[in-house]
N, C-alpha and C positions, 0 to 999 in steps of 0.2 A: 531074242524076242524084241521088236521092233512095238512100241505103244502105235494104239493108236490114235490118230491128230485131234479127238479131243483130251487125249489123257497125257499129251505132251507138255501142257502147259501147267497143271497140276503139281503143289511144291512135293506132294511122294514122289509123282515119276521123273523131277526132276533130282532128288535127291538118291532114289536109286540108280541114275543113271550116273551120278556122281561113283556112287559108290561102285558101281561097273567099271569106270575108269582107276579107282583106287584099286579097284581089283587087278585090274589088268595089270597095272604098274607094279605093283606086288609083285604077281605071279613074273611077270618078265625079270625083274632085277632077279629074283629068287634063283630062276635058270639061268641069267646069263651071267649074274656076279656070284652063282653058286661057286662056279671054279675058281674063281681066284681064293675060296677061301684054302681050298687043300693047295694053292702054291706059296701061299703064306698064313699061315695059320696064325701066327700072331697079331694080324688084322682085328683086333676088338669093338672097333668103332661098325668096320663090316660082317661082324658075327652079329653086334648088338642090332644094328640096324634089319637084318635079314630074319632075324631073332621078333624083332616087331611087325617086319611080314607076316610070319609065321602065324602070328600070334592074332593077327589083324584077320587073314582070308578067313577063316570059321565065322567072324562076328558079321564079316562084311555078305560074306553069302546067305546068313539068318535075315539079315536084317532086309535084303533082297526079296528075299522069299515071303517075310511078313506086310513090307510096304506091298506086294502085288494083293495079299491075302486082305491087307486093310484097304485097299481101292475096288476090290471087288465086294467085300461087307458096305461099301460107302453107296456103291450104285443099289445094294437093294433096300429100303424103309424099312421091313419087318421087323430086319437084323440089328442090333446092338453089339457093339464091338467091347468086348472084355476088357477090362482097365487092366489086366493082368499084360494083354499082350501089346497094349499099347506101351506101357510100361516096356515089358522087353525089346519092345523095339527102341526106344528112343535108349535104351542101357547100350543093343548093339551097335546102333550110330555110333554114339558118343566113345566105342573102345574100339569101332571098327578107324573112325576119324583121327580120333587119338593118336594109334597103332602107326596107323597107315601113312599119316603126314608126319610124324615124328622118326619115322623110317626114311623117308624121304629127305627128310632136312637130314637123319646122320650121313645116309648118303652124297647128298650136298657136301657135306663138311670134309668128304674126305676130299673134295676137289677144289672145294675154297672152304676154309674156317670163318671166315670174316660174311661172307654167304651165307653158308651156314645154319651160321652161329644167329643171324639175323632171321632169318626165316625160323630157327629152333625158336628165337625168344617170341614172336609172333602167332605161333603156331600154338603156344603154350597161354600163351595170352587167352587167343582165340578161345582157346579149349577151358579156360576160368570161365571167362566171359558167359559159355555158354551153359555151361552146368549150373551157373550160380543161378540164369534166366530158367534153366529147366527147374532148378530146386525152386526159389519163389515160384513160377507158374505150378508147380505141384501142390504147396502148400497153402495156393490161394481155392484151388478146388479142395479141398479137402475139407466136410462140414466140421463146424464148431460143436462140442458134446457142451 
């Protein structure tokens, strides 16, 4: 699915497009470092990582299919967008991102540790960082009783 050139610049369709590429990267490593796990099985860095592939594709293709569903509730006035599903979208980001770039860096790691290990610590950072901003921004909408 190809947006079109007004919905390109839009931070959903840029963030699903991200997650289209987290996608892909996933499903590739998945197929092409699937084999080396049955020629060495005792590989745990590469079970753990392919393990948070796994783990990542379900969240990253919900959260796909939600960002399309909330760009099109956006273009029509009538419609109101459920806090339930906004909510779940920003829960799939945030496990699909997780997941998917914490995958990434183990797989770094098995090719340099010092790489890695720096992108793991960054990645982790990143992902405080952003939850802490999602938590304050949830709790500042939410009325006082």
């Amino acid at each position: 699915m190809v947006p079109e050139s007004s919905e390109v610049s839009s931070p959903s369709t840029t963030s699903a497009l991200i997650h289209t590429g987290l996608l892909s990267v996933g499903l590739s490593n998945l197929f092409w470092k699937g084999s080396e796990i049955s020629a060495n099985p005792d590989e745990k860095v590469l079970i753990l990582a392919m393990g948070l592939f796994c783990l990542a594709i379900p969240f990253q293709g919900l959260y796909i299919l939600l960002s399309r569903m909330i760009r099109e509730y956006d273009s029509s006035a009538k419609l109101v967008m459920p806090d339930s599903i906004l909510r779940l979208a920003s829960v799939c980001e945030m496990v699909s991102y997780g997941c998917g770039i914490t995958g990434f860096c183990l797989m770094l790691m098995r090719t340099s540790t010092i790489l890695g290990g720096i992108l793991l610590s960054s990645a982790l950072l990143v992902i405080l960082l952003a939850r802490t901003a999602m938590m304050k921004a949830y709790e500042a909408n939410q009325p006082a009783y």
